[in-house]
DRENMI-406896 format. One record per residue: x, y, z of N, C-alpha, C in turn; residue number from 1. Coordinates in steps of 0.2 Angstrom, whole numbers, plus 5000, padded with zeros to 4 digits. Layout:
<fimis>
- nx/ny/nz/cax/cay/caz/cx/cy/cz/pos
- X/Y/Z/X/Y/Z/X/Y/Z/NUM
...
</fimis>
This chain:
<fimis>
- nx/ny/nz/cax/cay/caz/cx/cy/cz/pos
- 4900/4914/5306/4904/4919/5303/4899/4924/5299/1
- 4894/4921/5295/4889/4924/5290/4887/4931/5297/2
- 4885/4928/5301/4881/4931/5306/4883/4938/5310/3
- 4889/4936/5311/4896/4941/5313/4894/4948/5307/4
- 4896/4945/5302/4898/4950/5294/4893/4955/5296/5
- 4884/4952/5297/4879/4954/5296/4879/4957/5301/6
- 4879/4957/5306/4880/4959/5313/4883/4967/5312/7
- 4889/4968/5311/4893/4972/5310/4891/4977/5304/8
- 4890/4974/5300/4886/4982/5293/4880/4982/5297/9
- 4877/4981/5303/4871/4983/5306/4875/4989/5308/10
- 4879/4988/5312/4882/4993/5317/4885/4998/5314/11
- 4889/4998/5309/4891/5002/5305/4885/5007/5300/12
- 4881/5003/5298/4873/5006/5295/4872/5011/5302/13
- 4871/5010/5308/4867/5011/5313/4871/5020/5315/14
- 4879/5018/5314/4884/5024/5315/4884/5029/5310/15
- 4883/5026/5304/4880/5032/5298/4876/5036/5299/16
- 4870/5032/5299/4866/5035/5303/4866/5041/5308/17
- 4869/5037/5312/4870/5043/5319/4875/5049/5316/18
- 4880/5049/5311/4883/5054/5310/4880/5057/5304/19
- 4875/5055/5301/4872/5058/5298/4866/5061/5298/20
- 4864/5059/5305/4857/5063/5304/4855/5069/5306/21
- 4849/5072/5303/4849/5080/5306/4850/5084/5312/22
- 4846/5077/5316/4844/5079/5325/4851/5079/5328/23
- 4856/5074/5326/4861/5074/5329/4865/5079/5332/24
- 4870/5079/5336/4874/5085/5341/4880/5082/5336/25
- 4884/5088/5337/4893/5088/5337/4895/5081/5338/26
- 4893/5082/5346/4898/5078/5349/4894/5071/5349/27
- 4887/5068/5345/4886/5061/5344/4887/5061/5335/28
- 4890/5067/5331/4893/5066/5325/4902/5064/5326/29
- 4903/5067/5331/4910/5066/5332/4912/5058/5335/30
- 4909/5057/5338/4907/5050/5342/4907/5045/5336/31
- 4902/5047/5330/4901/5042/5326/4907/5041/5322/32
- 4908/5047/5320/4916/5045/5317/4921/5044/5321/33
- 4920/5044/5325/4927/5040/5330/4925/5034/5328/34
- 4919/5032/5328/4919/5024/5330/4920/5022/5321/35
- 4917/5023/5319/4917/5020/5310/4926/5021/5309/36
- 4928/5028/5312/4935/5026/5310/4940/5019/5313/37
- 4937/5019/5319/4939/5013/5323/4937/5004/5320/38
- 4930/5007/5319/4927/5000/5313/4931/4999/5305/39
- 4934/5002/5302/4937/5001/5297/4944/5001/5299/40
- 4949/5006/5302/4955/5003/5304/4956/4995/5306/41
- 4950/4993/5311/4950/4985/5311/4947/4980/5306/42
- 4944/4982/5300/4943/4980/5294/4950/4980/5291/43
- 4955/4987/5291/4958/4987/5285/4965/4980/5288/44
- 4966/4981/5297/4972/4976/5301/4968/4968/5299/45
- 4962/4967/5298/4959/4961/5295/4961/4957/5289/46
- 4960/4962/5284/4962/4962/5277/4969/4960/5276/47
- 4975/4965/5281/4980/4964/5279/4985/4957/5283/48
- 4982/4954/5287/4982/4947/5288/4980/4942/5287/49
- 4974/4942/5284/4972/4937/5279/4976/4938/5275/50
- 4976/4944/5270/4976/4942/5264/4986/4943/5264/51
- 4990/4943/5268/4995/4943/5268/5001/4935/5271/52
- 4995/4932/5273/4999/4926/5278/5002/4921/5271/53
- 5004/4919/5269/5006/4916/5265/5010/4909/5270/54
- 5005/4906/5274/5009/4900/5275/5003/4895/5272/55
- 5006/4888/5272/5004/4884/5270/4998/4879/5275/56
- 4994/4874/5273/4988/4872/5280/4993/4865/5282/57
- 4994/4863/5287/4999/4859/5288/4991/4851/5288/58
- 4994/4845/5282/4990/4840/5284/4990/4837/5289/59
- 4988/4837/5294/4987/4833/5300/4990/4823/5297/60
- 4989/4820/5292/4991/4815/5292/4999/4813/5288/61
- 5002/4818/5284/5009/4819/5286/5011/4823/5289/62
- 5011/4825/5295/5013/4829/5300/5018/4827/5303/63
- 5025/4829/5303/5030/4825/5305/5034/4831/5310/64
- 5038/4829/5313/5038/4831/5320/5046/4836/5318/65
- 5046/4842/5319/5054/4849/5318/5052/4850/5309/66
- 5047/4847/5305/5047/4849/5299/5045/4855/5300/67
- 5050/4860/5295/5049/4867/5295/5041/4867/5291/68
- 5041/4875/5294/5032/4876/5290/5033/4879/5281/69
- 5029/4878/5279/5031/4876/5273/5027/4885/5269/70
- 5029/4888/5264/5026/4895/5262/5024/4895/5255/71
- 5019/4896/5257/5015/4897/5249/5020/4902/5246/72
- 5021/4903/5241/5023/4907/5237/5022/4913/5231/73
- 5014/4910/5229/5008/4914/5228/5009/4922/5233/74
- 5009/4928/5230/5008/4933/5232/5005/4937/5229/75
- 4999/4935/5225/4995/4940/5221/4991/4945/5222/76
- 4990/4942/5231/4983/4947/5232/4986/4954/5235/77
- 4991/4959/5233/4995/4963/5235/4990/4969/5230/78
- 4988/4968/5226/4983/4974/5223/4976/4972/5224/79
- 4974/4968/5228/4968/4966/5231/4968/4971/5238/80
- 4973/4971/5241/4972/4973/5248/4975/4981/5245/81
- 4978/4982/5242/4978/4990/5241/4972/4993/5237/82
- 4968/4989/5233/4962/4992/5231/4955/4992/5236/83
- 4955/4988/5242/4952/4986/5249/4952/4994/5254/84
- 4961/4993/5252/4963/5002/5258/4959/5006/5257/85
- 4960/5008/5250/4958/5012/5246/4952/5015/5247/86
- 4947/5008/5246/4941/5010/5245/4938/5011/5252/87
- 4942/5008/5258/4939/5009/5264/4940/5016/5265/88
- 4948/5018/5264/4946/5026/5266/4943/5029/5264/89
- 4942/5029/5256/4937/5035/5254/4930/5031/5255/90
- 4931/5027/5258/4921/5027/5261/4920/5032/5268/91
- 4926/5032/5272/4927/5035/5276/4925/5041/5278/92
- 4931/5042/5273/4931/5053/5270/4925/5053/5267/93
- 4922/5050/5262/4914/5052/5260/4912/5053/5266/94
- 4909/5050/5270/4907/5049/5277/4907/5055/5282/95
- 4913/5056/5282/4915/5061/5286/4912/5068/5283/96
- 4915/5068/5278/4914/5074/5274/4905/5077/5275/97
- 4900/5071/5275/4894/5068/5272/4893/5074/5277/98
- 4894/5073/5285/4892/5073/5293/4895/5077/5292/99
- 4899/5082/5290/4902/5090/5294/4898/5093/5290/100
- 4895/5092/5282/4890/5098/5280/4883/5097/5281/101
- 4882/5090/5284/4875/5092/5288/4877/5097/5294/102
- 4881/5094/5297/4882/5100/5305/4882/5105/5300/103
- 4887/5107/5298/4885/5114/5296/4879/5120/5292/104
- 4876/5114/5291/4870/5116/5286/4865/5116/5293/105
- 4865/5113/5298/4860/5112/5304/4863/5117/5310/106
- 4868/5121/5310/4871/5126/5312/4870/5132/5309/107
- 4867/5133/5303/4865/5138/5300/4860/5140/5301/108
- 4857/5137/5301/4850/5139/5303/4844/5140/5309/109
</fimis>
């Protein structure tokens, strides 16, 4: 799992990059925000399933057969995952925003 995490901020580093750099064209800036939007949308559907499942771990040694599933009750992490949204968009939008004033400072000239 460690390996996965680190895997992925490789690729995401890698897409910043690519919408961020000088030499870059339009359409490998546009590309890059396609994908970083596609990379954090599936961060933000990750987020709101973990930190939303509220069922209980069933013990394998009372396991009893038509027992309903049992629900945690706990609901606290609901300002956890709204400050997660949050900050992923606006890493987003930084991002975005970062990569159209390079294009257009690398269009000016």
């Amino acid at each position: 799992m460690f390996l996965g995490i680190l895997l992925g901020i490789a690729i995401l580093g890698a897409m910043v990059f690519m919408a961020l750099d000088k030499k870059s064209t339009f359409h490998t800036r546009l590309v890059s925000i396609i994908a970083i939007a596609v990379m954090i949308l599936t961060v933000i559907i990750a987020l709101v399933v973990i930190l939303t499942d509220t069922r209980v771990e069933i013990d394998p040694s009372t396991f009893i057969v038509g027992a309903p599933v049992e629900v945690d009750e706990d609901g606290g992490n609901l300002l956890a995952l709204i400050f997660s949204i949050i900050f992923l968009l606006a890493l987003f939008v930084v991002i975005m925003v970062l990569a159209m004033r390079e294009h257009k400072r690398n269009q000016a000239k």
